[in-house]
Structures are given as structure tokens and as C-alpha cells.
C-alpha positions in Angstrom: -256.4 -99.2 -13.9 -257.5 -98.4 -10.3 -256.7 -101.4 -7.3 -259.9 -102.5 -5.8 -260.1 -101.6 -2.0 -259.0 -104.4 0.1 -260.9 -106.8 1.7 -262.1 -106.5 5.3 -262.8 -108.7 8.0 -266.1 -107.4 10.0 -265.7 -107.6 13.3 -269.5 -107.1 14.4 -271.7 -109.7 13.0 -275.3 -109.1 12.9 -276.2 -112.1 11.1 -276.1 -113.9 14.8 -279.1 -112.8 16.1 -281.4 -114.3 13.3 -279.3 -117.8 13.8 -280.4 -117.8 17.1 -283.9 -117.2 15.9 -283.5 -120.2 13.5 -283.2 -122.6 16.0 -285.3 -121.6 18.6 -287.8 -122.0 15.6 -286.3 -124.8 15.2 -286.7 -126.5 18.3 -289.8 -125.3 18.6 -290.4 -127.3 15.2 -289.4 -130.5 16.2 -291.5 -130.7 19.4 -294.5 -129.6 17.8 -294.2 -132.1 14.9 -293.3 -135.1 17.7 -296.9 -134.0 19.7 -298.7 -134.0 16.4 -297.8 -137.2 15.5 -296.1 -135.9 12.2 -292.9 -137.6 12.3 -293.9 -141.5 11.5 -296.5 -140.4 8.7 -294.4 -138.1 6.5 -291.4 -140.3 5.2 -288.5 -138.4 4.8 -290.2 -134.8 5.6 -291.3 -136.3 9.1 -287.6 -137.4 9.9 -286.5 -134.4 8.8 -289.3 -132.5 11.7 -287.5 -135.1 14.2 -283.6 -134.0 12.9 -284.5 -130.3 13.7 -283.3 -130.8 17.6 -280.2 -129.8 15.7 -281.4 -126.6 16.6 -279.4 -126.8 20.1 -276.2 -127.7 18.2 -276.9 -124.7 16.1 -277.0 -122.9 20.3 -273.7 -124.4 21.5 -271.5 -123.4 18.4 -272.9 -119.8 18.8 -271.8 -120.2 22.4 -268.9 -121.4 21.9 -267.8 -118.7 19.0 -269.1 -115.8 21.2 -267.8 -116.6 24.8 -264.5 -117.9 24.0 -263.8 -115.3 21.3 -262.9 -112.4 24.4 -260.2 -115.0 25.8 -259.1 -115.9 22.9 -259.1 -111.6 21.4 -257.0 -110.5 25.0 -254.4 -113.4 24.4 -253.6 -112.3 21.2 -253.4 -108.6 21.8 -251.2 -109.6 25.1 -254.6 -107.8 27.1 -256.6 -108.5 30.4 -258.4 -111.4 30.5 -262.1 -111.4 30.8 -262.9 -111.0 34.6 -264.6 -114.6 35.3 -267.2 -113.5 38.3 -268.4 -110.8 36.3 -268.7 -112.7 33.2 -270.1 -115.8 35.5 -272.4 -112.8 37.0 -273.8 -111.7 33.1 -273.9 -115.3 32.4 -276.4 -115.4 35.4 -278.4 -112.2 34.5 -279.3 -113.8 31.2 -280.3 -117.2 31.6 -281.7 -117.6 35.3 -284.7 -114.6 34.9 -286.6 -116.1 32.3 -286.0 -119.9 33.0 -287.3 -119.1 36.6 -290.4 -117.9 34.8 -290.8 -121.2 32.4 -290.2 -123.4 35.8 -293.0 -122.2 37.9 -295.1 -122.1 35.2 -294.4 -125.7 34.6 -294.7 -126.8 37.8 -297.7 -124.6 39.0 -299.8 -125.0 35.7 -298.9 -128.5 34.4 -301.3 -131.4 35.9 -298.2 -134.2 34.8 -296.0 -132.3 37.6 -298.2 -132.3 40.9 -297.1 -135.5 42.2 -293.2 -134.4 42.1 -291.2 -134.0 45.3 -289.7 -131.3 47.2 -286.4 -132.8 46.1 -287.8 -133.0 41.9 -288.8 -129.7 42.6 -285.8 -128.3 43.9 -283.8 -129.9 41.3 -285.8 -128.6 38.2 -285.3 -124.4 39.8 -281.8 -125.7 40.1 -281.4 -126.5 36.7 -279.9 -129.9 37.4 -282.8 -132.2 36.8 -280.8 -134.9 34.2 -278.0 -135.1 37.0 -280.5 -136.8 39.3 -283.5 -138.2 36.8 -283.5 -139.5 33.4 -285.7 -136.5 32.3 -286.7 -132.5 33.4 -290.3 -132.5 34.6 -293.1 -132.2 32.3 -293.0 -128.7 30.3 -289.2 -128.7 30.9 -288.0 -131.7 29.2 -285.8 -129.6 26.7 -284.5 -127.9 29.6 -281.3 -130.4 29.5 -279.6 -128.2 26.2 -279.9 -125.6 29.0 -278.2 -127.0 32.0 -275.4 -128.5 29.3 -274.9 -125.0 28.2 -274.5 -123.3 31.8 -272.3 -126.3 32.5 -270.3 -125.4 29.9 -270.0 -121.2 31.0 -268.6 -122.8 34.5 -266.4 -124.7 32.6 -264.9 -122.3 29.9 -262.6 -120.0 32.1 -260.5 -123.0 32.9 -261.1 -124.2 29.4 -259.8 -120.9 28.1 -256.7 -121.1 30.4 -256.0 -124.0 29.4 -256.1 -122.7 25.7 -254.4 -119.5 26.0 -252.1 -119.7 29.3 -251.1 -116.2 31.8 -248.4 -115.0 29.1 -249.2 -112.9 26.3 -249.9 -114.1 23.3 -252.1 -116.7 21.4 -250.4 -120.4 21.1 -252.2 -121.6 18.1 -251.2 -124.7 19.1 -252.0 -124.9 22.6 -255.7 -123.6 21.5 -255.7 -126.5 19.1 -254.9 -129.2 21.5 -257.4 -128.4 23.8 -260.1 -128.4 20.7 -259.0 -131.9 20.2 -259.2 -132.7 23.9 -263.0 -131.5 23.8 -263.8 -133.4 20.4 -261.6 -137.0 22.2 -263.9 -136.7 25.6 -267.0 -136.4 23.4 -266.6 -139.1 20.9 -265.4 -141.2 23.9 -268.3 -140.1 26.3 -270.5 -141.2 23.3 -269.1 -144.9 23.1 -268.6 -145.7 26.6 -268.4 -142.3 28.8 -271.9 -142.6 29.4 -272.6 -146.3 29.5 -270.3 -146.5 32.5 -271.7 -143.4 34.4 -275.1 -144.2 34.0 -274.5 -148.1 34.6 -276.8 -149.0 37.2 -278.2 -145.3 37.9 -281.9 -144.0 36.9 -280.0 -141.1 34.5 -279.7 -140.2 31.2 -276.1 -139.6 31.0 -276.4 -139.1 27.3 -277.4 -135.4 28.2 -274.4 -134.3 30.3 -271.8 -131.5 29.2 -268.9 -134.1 28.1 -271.3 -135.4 25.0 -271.5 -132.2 23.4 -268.0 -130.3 24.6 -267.3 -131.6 20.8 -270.4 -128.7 19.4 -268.6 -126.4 21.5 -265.7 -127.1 20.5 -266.2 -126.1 16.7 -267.3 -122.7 17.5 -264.3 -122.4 19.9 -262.2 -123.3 16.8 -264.4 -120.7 14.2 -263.4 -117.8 16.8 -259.5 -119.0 16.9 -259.9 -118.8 13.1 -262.0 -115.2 13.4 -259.4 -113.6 15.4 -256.0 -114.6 13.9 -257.5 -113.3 10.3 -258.3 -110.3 11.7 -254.2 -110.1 12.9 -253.0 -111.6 9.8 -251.8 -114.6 10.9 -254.3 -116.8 9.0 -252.7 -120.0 8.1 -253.8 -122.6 5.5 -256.8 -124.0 7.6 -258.5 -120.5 8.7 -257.8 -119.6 4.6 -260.0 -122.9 3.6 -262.3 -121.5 6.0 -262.5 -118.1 4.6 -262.8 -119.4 1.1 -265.7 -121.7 1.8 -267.4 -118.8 4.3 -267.9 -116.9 1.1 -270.4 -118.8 -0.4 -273.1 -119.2 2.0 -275.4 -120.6 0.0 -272.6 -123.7 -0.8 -272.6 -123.9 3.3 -276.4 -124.2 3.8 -276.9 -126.4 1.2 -273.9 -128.7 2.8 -275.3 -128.1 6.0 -278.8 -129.4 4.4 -277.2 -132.5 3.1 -276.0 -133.6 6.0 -279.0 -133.2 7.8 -280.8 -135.8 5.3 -278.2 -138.2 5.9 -278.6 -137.2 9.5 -282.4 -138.2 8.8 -281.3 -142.1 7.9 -281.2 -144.6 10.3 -277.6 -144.3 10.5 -278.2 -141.3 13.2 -280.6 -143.5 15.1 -284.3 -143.8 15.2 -286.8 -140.7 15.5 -288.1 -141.5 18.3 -287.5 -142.3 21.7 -285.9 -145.7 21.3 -282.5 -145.5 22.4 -279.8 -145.3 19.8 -276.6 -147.8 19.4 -273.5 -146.0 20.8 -272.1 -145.7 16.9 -275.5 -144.2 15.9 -275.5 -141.5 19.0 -271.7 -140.6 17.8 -272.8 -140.3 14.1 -276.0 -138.2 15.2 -273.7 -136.0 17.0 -270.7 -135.2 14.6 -273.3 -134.5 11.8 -274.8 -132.2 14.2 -271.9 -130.5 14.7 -270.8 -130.0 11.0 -274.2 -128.3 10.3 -273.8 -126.3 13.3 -270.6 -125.3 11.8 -271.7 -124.4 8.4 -274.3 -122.5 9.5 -272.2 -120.5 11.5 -269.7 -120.1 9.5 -270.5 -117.7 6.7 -271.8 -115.8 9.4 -268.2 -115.1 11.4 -265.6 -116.1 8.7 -267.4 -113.9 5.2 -264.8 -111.3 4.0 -266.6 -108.6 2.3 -265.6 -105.5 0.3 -266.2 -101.9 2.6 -268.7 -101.1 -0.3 -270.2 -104.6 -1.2 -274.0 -104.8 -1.7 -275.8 -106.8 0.6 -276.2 -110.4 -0.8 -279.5 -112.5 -0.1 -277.7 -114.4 2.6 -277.3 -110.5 4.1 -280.6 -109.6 3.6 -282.4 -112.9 4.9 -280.2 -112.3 8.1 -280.1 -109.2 8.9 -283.3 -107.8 8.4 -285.3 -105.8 11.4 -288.0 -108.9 11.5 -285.3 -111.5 11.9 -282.5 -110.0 14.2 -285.5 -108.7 16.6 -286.7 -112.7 16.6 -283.4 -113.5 18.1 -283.3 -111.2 20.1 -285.9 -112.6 22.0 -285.5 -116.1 21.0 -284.2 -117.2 24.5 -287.7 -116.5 25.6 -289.1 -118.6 23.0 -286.8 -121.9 23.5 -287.8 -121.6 27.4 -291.3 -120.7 27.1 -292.3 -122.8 23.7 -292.9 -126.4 26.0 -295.0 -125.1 28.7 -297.3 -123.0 26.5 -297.0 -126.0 24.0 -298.8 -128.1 27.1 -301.5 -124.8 27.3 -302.5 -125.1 23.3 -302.8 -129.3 23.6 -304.8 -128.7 26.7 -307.1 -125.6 25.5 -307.9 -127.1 22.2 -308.6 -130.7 23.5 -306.4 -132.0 20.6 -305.4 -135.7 21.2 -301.3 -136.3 21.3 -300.2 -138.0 18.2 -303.2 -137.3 15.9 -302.2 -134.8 13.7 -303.1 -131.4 13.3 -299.3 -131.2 13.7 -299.4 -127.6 11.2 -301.9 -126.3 13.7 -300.0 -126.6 17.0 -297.3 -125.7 15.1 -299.1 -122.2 14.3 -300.4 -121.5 17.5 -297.4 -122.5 19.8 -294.9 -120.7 17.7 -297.5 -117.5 17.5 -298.4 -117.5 21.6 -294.5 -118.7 22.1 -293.5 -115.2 20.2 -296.3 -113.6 22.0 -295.0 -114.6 25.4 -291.4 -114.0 25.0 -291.5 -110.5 23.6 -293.2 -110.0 27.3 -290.4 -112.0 29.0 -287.7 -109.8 27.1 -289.2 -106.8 28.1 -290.6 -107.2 31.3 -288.1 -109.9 32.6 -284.8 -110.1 30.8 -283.8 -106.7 29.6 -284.4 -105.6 33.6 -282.3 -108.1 34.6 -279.5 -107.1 32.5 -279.2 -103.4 33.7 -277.7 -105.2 37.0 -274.9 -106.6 35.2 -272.7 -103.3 36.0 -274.1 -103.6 39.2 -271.8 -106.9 40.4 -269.6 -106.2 43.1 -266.8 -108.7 42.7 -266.1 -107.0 39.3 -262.0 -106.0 39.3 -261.6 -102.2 38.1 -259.9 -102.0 34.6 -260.7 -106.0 34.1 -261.6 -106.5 30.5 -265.2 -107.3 29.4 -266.3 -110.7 28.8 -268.1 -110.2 25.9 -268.8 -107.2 23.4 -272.4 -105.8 23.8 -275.2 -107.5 21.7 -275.3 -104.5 19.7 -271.5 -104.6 18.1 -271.1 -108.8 18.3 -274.7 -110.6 18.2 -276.5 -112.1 21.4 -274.2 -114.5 23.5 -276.6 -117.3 24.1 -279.8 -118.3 23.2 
């Protein structure tokens, strides 16, 4: 009786491009549906259109998994850390380019934005609108995810140093408690955090970093799990993991429940009413299981050396789909502004259907205009990233290359 080979953990994990591509489709979704009017008149399918903003928790557990995973790889190995100004400077390379490019657009094109100050102005190419408005300007109002998510790259280094100290070695526990720090200030942020800051102030506090450090959190926690299975020291929680990561199709479906119930009115209304604090906190921690579960078959599957490709494999990793994520950053920036083109080229009225047209024709010119902004924009742009001159010699990377890990952010 021959021994099967033994399992492996795969290190690279192509499946991450094509999860970025599902929710920049996503969100791309979700405001389509909301212009066309679609998500009062369908029952349970519209609320569903509205719930598809999960989209940017989907983002922030990807960023979590694939930025922390370096600090996290070097303490166990006793390595350098990741160098933070040139990880600060990559960070830089791949998100300002292209969001310059959606901002001027908005702000040149868009009639709703000619009457905004110097001051709004300045704030939107600063990418700190929410700080100082309830909203981003017209074309850019989605642009918040994006300022939480460069909020959270400043923060991470000192997150990760927190998590993983100067000494060699990974403290499981250490990493842990600062996971549990994150999830603490985001529940509380969620039930009086933000009540207090925005007390009295014309912001949306809702929108700041602290509310969501909880998404970021789990895919901090899926790469702690990731890298002690690859060093053997997988203890009864990353096994649980491991054994629910290999059925993907068990963590979809889970992921799909909880979206219905995310769909009820226990996660708050559809539309822009403002939630109860209890109903923000249940949106959010239902948000950030399905993040999780989407994620997770994706970074946690074991698979024999010689295992055919399942249909979870094949969905993901196919040519069509990785290529979509890979310029998928280009579509979440670009998708509102050339959403505002197709409403104001076709004459269609907001709110009156038609929401399967716009839906056509903003994701098509969206695809359209982001294969030019990868090409012509953001792959220039990241040819300077060996070019920054604070890098240390010998300092360890900050992330593996797209080709051997997946994209880092949307």
C-alpha cells in the first residue's frame, strides 16, 4: 500500500486577484442599483443590491492578510522587518496615480462640484474629505473606503510592532491581543466612539479608520494563521480554520447567509437613513464574517502537490478573472465618475429604473477605462518603486510581488 504525498500549504495564492475583482464588481453593483432606483422595488433581491457595499470589507481583509503577512513572516523566521518608508513609498505608488486621475475628473467634469472651495478642493486631492465634511464631493463619495484604507497602511507598522516586538520570533499571543485591541476600538467606536467625535461637528465619523480596524483585523488574524501552518506550529484554532478552508463552497454559502440576514433590518435600513448604533455594529460584524469566509479558502486551502483544480480553482483563477483584478483598483476609483457620464449622456432620470442598463454600461466603460489607467497610469508608476531613496540596503521587502502572493490592495 503506497502513503499518499503529504499535504502542502501554498504559499502563492492566485485566487486573490479575482477577489479583488469581486468586489470592485461589487461595489460597482451596489451604486448602480441605488441610482436606478432598484433597491426599494425588488424585495429581498433589492436589499441584497444595497448589502453589496460589503464589497470594501471584502478590500480591507485582503489588506489586512496581504500587508501584515511580511511582519508577521520576518518575526517568525527571526528576519528584517519590512523597511516602513519604502513600503509607505509602494503604498504611495499604487494608490495616489490613479485616484489623482478619478479626482480631477470629478471635479473638472462633474456640474454638482463647481461651487466647492479651494479648501473642498484641496481636501478631496488630499484624500481626507470625511475628516472635514460629512461626504467626498460628487463622483467621489465612495472615496471614504479609500482614505480608511491609506489610514490604516500609516497605521500598520506600529500596529505590527506592537504585534510582533524587535526580538525574534512570533508571540502568538502578543499578535492575538492586539487583534482583540482592533476588534474592542471598533465595536466601541460603533456604539459611542463616533457619537462623541462627531457630536456637534458637520462629519460623518461613522467613516473613520477606528470603525473598521475590526475588518482588518480578521485578515491580520487569517495571515497569523497562514504563516504558523506553514512552520508547523498550527494550534487548535488555525486547525478549525484549515478544516473549514477546505470546503469553499461550505464558506461561500455561509458567507451568502449571512449576507441575507445582513439584508434584514437588523443591519439597518438600505438607504441613507441613519442606522441605530446596535444596527451599524451588527452591519459591521456580519461584514466582516463574510469578508472572512470569502477569504479564507483562498489563503488557508491545503491541497495535494498533484490535486486537480476544483471549480472553486477554476472560477478563480482563470486568465479572465485574475486579469479583472488586476486592474480592479482602476475600476473601484473610476466606476462613480463615469457612473455620473452614463446618467448624464443617456438622460436617464435617477431613481427610475433601468437599473440593469446602467449597470451594463458603467461596469463595460468602467472596465474600459481602467485597463487604460493600469497601463498608462499605474503600472508606470510602479517601476519607481525601486527607485525610493530612503530604502535601507539589505531591508527586507514589504510585500512579495503580485506575481507570487496576489495584488496588495484594491
Amino acid at each position: 500500500m503506497t502513503t499518499p504525498p503529504p499535504e502542502r500549504v501554498v504559499e502563492q495564492f492566485p485566487h486573490l486577484d479575482a477577489l479583488r475583482a469581486v468586489g470592485a464588481v461589487a461595489v460597482l453593483t451596489t451604486h448602480t442599483a441605488f441610482w436606478g432606483g432598484e433597491y426599494t422595488d425588488n424585495g429581498t433581491a433589492g436589499r441584497l443590491l444595497a448589502r453589496l457595499d460589503v464589497g470594501v470589507a471584502l478590500f480591507f481583509v485582503l489588506s489586512g492578510f496581504l500587508l501584515s503577512r511580511a511582519w508577521l513572516q520576518a518575526a517568525a523566521d527571526s528576519s528584517p522587518r519590512p523597511e516602513t518608508g519604502h513600503y509607505l513609498w509602494k503604498r504611495f505608488l499604487r494608490i495616489v496615480p490613479v485616484y489623482l486621475v478619478a479626482v480631477l475628473a470629478a471635479l473638472w467634469f462633474i456640474d454638482a462640484n463647481a461651487a466647492l472651495t479651494t479648501g473642498d478642493r484641496a481636501a478631496a486631492l488630499l484624500l481626507s474629505s470625511s475628516l472635514v465634511d460629512p461626504s467626498f464631493p460628487a463622483g467621489l463619495t465612495h472615496m471614504w473606503s479609500l482614505m480608511v484604507e491609506v489610514h490604516f497602511y500609516l497605521l500598520l507598522p506600529l500596529l505590527m510592532l506592537l504585534a510582533t516586538g524587535r526580538r525574534g520570533g512570533l508571540d502568538v499571543r502578543r499578535t492575538c491581543a492586539v487583534l482583540v485591541a482592533m476588534l474592542v476600538v471598533s465595536v466601541w467606536w460603533h456604539l459611542d466612539g463616533a457619537l462623541r467625535v462627531g457630536e456637534g461637528r458637520s462629519i460623518d465619523a461613522g467613516q473613520w479608520l477606528p470603525a473598521y480596524l475590526g475588518w482588518f483585523a480578521v485578515g491580520i488574524g487569517l495571515a497569523l494563521a497562514q504563516v504558523l501552518l506553514v512552520r508547523g506550529r498550527a494550534g487548535r484554532g488555525t486547525t478549525l480554520l484549515v478544516r473549514l478552508a477546505a470546503q469553499p463552497g461550505v464558506c461561500w454559502s455561509a458567507a451568502g447567509g449571512l449576507l441575507l440576514v445582513a439584508s434584514t433590518p437588523v443591519a439597518g435600513p438600505v438607504l441613507l437613513a441613519a442606522p441605530t448604533t446596535g444596527q451599524s455594529l451588527t452591519k459591521n460584524l456580519l461584514y466582516a464574517a463574510v469578508g472572512g469566509l470569502l477569504v479564507l479558502p483562498a489563503v488557508l486551502r491545503q491541497r495535494h502537490a498533484d490535486a486537480p483544480a476544483t471549480t472553486f480553482d477554476r472560477l478563480l483563477t482563470n486568465r479572465a478573472a485574475r486579469h479583472l483584478g488586476l486592474v480592479s483598483y482602476g475600476i473601484f476609483c473610476l466606476h462613480l465618475p463615469l457612473l455620473h457620464l452614463v446618467m448624464w449622456a443617456t438622460g436617464w432620470e435617477l431613481f427610475a429604473g433601468r437599473g440593469l442598463q446602467i449597470w451594463v454600461l458603467t461596469l463595460v466603460i468602467s472596465v474600459i477605462a481602467a485597463e487604460a489607467a493600469y497601463r498608462l497610469v499605474e503600472r508606470p508608476a510602479l517601476r519607481l518603486k525601486t527607485l525610493h531613496p530612503l530604502r535601507r540596503r539589505g531591508a527586507a521587502p514589504a510585500e512579495k510581488s503580485t506575481a507570487a502572493t496576489g495584488s496588495t490592495t484594491r
